[in-house]
DSSP file (Angstrom, degrees, kcal/mol; ACC not computed):
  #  RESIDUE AA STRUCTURE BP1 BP2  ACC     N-H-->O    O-->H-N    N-H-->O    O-->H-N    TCO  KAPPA ALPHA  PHI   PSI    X-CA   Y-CA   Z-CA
    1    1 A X              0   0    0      0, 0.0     2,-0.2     0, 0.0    41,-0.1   0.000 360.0 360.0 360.0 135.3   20.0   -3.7    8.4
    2    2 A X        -     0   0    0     39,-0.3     2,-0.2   118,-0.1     3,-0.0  -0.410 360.0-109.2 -72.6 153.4   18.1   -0.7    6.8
    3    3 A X        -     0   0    0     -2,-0.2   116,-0.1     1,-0.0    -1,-0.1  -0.641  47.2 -90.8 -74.3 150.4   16.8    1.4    8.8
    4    4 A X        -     0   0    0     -2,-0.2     2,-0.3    39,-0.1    39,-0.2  -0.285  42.1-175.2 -61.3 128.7   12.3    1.0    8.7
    5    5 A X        -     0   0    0     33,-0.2    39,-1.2    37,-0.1     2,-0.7  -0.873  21.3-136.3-112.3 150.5   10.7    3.3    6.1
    6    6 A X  E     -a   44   0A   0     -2,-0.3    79,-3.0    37,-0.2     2,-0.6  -0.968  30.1-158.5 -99.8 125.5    6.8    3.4    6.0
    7    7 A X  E     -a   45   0A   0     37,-6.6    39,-1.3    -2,-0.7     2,-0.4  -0.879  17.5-148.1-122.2 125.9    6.3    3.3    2.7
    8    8 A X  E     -ab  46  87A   0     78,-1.9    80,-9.9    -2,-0.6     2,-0.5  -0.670  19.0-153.2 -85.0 132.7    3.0    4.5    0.7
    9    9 A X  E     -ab  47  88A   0     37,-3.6    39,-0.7    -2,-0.4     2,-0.3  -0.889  16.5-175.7-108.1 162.6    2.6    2.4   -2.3
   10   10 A X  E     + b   0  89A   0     78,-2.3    80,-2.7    -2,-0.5     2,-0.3  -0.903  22.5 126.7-133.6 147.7    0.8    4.1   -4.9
   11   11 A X        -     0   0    0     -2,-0.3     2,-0.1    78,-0.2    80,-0.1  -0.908  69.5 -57.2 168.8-171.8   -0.4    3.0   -8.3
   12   12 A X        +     0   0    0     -2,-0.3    19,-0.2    79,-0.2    82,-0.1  -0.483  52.4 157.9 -98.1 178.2   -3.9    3.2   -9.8
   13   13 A X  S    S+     0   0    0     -2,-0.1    14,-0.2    17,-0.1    -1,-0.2   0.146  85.2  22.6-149.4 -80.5   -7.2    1.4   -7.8
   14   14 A X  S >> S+     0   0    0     13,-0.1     3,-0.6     5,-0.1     4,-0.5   0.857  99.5  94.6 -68.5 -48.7   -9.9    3.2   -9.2
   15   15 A X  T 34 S+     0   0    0      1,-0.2    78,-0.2     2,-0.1    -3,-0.0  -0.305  87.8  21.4 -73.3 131.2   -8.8    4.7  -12.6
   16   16 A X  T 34 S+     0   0    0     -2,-0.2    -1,-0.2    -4,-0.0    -4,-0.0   0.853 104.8 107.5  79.1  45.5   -9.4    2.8  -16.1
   17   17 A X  T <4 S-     0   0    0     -3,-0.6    -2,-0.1     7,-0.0     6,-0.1   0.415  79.9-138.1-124.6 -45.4  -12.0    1.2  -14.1
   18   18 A X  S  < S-     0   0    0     -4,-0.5     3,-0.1     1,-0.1    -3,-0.1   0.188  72.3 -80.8 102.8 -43.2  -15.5    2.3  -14.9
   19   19 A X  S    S+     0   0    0     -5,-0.3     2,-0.7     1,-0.3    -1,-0.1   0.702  88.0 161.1 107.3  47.1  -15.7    2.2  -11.3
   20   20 A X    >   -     0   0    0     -6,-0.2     3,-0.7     1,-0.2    -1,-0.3  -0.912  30.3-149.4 -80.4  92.4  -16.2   -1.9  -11.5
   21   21 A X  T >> S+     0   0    0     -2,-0.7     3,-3.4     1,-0.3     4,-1.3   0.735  99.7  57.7   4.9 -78.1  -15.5   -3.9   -8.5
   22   22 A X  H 3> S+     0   0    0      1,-0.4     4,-1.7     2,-0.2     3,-0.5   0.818 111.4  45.2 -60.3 -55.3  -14.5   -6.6   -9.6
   23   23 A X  H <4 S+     0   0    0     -3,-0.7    -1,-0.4     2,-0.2    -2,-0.2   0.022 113.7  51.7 -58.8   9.6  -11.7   -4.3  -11.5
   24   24 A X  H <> S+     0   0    0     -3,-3.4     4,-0.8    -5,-0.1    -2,-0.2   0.401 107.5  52.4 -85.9 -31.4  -10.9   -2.2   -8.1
   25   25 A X  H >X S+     0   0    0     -4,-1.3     3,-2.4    -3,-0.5     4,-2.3   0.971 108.8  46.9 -73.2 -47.2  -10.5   -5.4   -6.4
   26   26 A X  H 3< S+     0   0    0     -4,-1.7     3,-0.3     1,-0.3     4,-0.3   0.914 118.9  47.6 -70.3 -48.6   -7.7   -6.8   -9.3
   27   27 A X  H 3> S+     0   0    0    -14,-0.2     4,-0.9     1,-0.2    -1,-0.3   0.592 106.3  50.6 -59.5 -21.4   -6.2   -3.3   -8.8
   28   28 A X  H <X S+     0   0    0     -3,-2.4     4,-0.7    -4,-0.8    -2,-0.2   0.747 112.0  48.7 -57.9 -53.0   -6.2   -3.3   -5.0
   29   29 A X  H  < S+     0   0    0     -4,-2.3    -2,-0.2    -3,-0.3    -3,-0.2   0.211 104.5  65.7 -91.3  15.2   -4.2   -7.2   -5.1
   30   30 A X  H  > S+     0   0    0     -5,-0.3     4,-0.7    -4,-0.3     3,-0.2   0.843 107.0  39.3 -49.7 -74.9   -1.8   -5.4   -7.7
   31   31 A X  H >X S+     0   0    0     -4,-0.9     3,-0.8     1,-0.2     4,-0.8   0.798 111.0  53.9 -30.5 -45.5   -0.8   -3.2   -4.8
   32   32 A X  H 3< S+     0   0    0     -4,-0.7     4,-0.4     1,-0.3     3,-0.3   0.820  91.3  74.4 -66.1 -41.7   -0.7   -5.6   -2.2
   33   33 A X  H >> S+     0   0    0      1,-0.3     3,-1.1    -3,-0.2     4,-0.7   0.915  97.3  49.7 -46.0 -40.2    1.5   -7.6   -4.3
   34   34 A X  H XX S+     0   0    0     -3,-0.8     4,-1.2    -4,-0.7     3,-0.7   0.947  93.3  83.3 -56.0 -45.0    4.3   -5.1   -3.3
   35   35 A X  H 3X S+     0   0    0     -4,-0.8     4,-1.6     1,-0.3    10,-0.3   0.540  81.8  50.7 -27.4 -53.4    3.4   -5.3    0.3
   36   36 A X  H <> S+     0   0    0     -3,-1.1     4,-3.1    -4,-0.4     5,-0.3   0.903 111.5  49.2 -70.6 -42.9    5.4   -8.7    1.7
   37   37 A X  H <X S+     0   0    0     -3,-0.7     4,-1.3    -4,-0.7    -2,-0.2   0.899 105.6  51.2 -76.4  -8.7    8.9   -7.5    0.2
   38   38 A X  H  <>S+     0   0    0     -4,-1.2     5,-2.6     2,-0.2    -1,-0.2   0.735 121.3  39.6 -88.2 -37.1    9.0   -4.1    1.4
   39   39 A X  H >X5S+     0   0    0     -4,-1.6     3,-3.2     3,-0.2     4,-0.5   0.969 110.2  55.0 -95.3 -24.8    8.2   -5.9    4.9
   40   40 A X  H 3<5S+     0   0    0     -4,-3.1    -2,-0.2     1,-0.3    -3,-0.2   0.767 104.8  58.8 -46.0 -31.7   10.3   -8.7    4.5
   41   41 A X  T 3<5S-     0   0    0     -4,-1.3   -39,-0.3    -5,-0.3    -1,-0.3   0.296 127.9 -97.4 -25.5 -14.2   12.6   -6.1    4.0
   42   42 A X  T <45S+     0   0    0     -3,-3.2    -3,-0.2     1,-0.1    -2,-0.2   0.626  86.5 121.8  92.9   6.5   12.2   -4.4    7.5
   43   43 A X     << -     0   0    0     -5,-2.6     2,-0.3    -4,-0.5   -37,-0.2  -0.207  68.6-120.5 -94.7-161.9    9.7   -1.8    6.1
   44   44 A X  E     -a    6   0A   0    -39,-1.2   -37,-6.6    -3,-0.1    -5,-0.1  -0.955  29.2-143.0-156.2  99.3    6.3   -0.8    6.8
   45   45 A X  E     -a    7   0A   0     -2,-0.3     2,-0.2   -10,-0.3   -37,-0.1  -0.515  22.5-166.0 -82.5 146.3    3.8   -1.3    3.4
   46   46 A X  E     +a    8   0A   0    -39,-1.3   -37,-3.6    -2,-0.1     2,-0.3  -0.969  16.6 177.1-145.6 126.6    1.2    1.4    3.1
   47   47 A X  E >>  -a    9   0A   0     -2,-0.2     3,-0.8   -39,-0.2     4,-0.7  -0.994  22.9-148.4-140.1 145.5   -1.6    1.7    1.1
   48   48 A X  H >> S+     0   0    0    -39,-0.7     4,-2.5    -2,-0.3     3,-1.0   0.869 100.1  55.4 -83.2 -28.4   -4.1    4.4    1.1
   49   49 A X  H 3> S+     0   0    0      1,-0.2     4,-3.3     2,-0.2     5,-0.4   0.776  91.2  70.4 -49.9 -45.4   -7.0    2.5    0.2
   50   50 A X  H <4 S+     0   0    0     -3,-0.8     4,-0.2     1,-0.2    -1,-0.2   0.717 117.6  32.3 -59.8 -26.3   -6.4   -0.1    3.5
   51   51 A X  H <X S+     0   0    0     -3,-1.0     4,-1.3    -4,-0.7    -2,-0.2   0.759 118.9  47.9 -99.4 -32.4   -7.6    3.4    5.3
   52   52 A X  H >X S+     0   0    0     -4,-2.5     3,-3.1     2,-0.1     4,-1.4   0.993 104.7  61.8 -63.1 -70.3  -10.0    5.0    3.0
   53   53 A X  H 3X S+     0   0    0     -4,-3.3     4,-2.0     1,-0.3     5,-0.2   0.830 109.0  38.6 -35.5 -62.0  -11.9    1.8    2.4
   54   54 A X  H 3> S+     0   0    0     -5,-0.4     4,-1.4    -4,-0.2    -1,-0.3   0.785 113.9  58.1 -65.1 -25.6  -13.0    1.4    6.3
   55   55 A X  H << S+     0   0    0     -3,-3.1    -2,-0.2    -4,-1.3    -1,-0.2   0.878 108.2  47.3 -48.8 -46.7  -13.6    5.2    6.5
   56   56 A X  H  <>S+     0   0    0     -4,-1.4     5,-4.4     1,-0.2     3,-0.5   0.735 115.2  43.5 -36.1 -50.7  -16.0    4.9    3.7
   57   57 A X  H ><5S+     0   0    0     -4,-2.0     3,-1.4    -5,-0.4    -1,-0.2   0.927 109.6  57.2 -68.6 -56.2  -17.7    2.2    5.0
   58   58 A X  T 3<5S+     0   0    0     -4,-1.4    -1,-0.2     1,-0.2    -2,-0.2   0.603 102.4  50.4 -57.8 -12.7  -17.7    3.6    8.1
   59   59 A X  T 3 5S-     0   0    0     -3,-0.5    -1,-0.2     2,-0.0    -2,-0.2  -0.308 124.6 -98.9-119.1  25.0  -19.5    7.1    7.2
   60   60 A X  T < 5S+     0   0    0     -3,-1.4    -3,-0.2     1,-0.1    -2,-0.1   0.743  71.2 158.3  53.0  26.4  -22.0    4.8    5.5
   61   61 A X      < -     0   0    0     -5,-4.4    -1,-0.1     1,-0.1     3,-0.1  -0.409  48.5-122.0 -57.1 147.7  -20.7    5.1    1.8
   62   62 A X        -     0   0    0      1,-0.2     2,-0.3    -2,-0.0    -1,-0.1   0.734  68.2 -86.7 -44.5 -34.0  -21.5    2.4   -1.0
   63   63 A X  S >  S-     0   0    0     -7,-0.1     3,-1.8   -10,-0.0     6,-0.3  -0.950  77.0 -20.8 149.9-148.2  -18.1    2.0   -1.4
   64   64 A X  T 3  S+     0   0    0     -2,-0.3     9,-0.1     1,-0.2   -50,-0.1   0.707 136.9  42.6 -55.0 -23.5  -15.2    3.9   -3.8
   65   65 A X  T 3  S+     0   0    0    -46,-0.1    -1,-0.2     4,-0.1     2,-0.2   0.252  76.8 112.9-137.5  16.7  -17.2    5.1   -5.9
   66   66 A X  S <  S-     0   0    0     -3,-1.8     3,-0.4     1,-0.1     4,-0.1  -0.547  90.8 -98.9 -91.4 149.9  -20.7    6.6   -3.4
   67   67 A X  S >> S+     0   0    0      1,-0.2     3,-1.3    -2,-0.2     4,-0.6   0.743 121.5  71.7 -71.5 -20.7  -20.1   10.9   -4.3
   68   68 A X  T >4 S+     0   0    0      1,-0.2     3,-1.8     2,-0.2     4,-0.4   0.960  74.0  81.0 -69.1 -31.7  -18.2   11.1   -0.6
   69   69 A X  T >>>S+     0   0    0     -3,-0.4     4,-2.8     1,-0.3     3,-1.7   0.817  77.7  68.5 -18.4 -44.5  -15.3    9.3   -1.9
   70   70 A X  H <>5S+     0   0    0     -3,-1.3     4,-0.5     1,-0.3    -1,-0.3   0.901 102.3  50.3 -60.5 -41.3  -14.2   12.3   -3.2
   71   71 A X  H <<5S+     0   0    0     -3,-1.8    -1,-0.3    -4,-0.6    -2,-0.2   0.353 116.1  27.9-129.3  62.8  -13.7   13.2    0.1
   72   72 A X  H <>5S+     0   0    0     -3,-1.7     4,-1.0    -4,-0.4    -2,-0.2   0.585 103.6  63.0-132.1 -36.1  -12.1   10.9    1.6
   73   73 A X  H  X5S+     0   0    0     -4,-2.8     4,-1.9    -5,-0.2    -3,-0.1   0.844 110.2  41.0 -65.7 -38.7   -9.6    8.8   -0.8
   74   74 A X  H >X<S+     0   0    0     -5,-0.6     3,-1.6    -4,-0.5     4,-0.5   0.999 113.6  48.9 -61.1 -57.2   -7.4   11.8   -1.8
   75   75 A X  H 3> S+     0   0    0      1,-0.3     4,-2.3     2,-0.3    -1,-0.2   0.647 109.4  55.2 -89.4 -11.1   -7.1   13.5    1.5
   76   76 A X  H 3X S+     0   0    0     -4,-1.0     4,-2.1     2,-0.2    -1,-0.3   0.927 108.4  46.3 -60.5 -42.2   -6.1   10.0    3.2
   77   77 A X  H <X S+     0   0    0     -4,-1.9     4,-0.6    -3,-1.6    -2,-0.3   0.687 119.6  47.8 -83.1 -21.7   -3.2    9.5    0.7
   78   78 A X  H >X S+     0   0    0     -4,-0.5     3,-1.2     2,-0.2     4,-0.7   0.899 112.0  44.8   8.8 -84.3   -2.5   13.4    1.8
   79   79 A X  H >< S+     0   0    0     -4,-2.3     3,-1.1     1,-0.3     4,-0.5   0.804 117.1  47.3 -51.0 -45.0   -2.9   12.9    5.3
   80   80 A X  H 3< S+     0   0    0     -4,-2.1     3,-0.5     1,-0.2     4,-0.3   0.694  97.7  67.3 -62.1 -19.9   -0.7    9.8    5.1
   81   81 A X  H << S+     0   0    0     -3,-1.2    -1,-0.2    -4,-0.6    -2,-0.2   0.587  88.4  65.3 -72.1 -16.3    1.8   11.2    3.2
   82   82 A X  S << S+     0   0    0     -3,-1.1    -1,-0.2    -4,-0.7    -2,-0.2   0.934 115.5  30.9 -75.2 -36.0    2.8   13.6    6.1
   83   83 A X  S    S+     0   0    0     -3,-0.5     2,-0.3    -4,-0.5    -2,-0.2  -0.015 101.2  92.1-110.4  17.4    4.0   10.2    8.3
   84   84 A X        -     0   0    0     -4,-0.3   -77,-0.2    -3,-0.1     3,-0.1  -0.779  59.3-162.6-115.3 146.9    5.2    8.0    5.3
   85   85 A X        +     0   0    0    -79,-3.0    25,-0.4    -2,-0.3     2,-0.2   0.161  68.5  22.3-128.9  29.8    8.9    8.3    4.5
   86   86 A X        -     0   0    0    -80,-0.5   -78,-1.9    23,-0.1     2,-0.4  -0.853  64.0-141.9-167.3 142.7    8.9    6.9    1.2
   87   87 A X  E     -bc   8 111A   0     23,-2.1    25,-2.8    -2,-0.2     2,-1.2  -0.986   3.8-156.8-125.9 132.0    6.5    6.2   -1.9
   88   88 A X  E     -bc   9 112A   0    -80,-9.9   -78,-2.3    -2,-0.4     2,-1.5  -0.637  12.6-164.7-111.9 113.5    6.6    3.3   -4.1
   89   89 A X  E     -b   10   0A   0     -2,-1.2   -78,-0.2    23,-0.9   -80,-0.1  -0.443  10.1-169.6 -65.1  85.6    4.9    4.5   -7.4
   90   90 A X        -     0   0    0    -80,-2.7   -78,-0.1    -2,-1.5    24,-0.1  -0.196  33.3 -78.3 -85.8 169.0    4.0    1.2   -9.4
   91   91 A X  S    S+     0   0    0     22,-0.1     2,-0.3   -80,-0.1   -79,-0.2  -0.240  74.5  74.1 -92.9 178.7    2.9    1.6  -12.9
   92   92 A X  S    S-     0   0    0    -81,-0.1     2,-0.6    -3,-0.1     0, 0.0  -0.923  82.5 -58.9 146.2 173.4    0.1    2.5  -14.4
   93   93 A X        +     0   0    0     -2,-0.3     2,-0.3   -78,-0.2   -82,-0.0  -0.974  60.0 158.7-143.2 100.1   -2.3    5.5  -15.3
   94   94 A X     >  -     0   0    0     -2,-0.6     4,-0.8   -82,-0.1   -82,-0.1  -0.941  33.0-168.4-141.0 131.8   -3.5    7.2  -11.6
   95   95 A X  H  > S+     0   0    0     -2,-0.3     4,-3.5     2,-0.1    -1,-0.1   0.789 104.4  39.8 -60.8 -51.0   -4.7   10.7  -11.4
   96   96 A X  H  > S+     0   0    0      2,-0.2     4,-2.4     1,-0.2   -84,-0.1   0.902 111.8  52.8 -82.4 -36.4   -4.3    9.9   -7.5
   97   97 A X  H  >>S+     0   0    0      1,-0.2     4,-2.8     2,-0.2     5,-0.7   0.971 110.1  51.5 -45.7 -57.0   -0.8    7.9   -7.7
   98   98 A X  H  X5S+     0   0    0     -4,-0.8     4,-1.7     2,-0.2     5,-0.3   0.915 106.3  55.2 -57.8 -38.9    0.6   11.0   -9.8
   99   99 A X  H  X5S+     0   0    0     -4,-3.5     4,-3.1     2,-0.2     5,-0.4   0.983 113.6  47.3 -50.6 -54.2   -0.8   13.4   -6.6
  100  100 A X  H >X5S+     0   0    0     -4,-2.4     4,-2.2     1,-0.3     3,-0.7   0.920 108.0  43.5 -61.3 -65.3    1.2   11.4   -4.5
  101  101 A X  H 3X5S+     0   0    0     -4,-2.8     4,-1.4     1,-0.2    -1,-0.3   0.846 120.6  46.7 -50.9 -26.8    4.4   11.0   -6.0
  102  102 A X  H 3X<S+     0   0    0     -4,-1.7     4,-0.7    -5,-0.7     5,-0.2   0.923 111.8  49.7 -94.7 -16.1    4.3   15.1   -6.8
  103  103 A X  H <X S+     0   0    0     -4,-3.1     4,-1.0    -3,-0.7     3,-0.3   0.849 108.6  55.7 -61.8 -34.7    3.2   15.9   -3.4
  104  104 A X  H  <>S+     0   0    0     -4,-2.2     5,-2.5    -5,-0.4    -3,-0.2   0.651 112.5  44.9 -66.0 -27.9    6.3   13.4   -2.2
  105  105 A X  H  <5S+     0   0    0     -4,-1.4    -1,-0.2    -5,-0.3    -2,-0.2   0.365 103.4  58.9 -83.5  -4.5    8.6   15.6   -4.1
  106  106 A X  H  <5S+     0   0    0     -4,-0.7    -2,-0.2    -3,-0.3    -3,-0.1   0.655 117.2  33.3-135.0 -56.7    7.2   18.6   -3.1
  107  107 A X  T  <5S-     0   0    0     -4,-1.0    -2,-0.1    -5,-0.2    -3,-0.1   0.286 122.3-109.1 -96.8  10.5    8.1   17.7    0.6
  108  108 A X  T   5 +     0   0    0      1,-0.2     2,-0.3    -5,-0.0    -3,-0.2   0.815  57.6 165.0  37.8  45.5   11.3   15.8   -0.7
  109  109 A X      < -     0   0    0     -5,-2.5    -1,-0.2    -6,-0.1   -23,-0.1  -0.732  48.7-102.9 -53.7 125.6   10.2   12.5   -0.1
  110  110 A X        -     0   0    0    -25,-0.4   -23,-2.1    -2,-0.3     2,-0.4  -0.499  35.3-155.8 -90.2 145.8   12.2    9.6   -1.9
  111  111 A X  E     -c   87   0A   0    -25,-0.3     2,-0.2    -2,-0.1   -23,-0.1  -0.878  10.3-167.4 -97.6 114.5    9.8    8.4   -5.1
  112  112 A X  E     -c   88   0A   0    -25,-2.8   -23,-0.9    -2,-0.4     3,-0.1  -0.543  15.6-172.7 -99.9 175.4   10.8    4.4   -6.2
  113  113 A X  S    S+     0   0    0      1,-0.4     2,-0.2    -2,-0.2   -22,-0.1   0.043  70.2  45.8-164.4  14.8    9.4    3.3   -9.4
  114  114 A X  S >  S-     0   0    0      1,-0.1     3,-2.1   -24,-0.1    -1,-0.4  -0.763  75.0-128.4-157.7 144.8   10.6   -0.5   -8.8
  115  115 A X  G >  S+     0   0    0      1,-0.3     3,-2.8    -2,-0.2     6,-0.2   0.776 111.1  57.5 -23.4 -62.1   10.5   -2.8   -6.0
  116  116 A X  G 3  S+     0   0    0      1,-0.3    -1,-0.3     4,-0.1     5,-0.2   0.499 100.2  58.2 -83.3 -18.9   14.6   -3.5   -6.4
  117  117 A X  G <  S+     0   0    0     -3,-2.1    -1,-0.3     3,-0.1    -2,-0.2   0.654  80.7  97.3 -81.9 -26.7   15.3    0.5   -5.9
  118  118 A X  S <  S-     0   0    0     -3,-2.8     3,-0.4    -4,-0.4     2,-0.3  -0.258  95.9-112.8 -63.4 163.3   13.3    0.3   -1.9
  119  119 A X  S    S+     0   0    0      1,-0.2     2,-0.1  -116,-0.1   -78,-0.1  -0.321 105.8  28.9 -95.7 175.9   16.8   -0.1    0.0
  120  120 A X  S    S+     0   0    0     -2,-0.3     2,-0.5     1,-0.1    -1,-0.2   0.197 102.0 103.2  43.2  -7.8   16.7   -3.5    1.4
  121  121 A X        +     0   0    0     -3,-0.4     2,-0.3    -6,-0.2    -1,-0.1  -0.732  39.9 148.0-115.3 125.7   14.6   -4.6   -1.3
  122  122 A X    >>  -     0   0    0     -2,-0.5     3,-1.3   -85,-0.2     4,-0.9  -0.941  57.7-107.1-162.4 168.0   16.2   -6.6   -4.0
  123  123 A X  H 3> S+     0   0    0      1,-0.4     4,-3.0    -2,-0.3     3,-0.4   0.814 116.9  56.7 -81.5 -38.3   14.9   -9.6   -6.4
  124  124 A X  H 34 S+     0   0    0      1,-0.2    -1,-0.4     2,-0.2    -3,-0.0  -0.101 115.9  42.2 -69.0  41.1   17.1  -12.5   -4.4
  125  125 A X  H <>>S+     0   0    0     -3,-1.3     4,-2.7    -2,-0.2     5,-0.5   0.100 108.0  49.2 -65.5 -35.4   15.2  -11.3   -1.3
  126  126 A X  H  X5S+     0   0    0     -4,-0.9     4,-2.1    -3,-0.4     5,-0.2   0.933 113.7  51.2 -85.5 -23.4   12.1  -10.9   -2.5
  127  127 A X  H  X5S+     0   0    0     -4,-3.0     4,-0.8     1,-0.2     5,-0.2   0.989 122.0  44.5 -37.6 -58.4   12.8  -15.0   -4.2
  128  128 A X  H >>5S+     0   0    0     -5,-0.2     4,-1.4     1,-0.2     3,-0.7   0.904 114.5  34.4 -49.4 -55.0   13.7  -15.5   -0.6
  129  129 A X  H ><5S+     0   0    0     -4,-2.7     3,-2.7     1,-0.2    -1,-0.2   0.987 115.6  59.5 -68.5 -54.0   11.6  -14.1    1.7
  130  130 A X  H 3<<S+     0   0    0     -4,-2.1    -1,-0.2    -5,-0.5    -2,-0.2   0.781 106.5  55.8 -30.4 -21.7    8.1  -14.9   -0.9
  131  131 A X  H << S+     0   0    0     -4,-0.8    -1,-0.3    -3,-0.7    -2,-0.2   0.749  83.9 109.8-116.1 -15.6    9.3  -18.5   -0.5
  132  132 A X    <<  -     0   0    0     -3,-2.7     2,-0.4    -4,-1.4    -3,-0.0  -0.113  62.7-139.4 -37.8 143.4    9.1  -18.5    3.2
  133  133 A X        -     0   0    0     15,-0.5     2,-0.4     2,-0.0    -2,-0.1  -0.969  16.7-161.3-106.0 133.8    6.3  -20.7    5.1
  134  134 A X        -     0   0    0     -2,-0.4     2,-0.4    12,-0.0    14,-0.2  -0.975   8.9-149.3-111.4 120.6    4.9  -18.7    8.2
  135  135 A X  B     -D  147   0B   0     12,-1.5    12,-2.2    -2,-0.4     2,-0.2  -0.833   6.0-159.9-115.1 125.1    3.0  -21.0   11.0
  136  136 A X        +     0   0    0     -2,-0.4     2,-0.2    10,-0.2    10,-0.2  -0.470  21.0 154.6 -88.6 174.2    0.2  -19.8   13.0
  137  137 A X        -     0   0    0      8,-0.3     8,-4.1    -2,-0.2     2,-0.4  -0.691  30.8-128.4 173.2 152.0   -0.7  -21.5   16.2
  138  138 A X        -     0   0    0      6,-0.2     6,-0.1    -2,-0.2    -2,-0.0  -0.886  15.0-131.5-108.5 158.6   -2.6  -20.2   19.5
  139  139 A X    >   -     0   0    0     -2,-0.4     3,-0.7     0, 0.0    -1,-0.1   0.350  39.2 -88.1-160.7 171.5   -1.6  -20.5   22.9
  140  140 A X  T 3  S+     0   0    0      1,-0.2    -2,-0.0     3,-0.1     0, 0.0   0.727 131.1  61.1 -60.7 -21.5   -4.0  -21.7   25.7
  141  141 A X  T 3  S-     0   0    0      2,-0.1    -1,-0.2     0, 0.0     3,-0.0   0.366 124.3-106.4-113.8  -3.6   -4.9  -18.7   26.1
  142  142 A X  S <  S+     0   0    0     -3,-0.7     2,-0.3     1,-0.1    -2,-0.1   0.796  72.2 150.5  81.9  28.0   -6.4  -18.3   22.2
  143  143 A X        -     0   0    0      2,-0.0    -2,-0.1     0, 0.0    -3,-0.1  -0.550  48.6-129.4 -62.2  33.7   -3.7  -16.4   21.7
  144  144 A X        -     0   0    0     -2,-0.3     2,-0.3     1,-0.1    -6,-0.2   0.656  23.0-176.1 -38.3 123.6   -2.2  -16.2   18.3
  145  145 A X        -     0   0    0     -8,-4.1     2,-0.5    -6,-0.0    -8,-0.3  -0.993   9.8-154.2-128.7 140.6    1.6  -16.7   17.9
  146  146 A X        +     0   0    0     -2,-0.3   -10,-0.2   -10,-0.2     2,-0.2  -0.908  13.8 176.8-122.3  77.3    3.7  -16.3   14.5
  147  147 A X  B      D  135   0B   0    -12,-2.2   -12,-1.5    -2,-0.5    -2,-0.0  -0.658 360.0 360.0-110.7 176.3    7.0  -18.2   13.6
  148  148 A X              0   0    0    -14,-0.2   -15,-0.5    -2,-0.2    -1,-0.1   0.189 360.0 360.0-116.4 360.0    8.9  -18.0   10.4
């Protein structure tokens, strides 16, 4: 078994956007995709947005694109980057991907640039695990329980 990385993935959100929703969102479930093989893997997916977003929100921003953004999206993937022990860059054109990845080198973080590179990670795994059915149920108690 590999040992658990937390891993930021990084790739663009905002950028070649306009600053569109609808085109933040499509860029968001890009990310995401990565998200079930890196845990099916044993890892721990990270995305900077999943923390920015709710900060935003929380400090009464519009969203990504209200003038505090500025200062909050960078310095999240910054602040996460101290506890993340990996980055997976995917491609794409990011001012903010490209911070991360040189900021991960800088503190000699390992940098992926494909899924299949993540230790644990590899394309008959990802077949595998992706094709898994996962069953909820609750408990008496309302309790949510999770089998595979």
């Amino acid at each position: 078994m590999t040992d658990s990385l937390m891993i930021l993935i990084a790739g663009p959100y905002a950028s070649g956007t306009n600053g569109d929703p609808e085109s933040m969102r499509r860029n968001l479930d890009r990310l995401e995709e990565a998200a079930w093989p890196l845990f099916a893997a044993g890892h721990i997916p990270m995305i900077g947005e999943w923390v920015a977003l709710p900060v935003l929100s929380s400090a009464g921003a519009s969203g990504p694109t209200d003038p505090l953004a500025k200062d909050v999206m960078y310095p999240v993937a910054h602040r996460l980057l101290q506890r993340c022990d990996a980055v997976l860059r995917l491609p794409g054109e990011s001012r903010g991907a490209d911070q991360d990845v040189a900021i991960a080198r800088e503190r000699g973080i390992p940098v992926y640039t494909a899924l299949d590179e993540v230790p644990g990670v590899d394309t008959v795994g990802r077949v595998a695990a992706s094709s898994r059915v996962i069953n909820s149920s609750q408990d008496s108690r309302g309790i949510d329980s999770i089998s595979a």
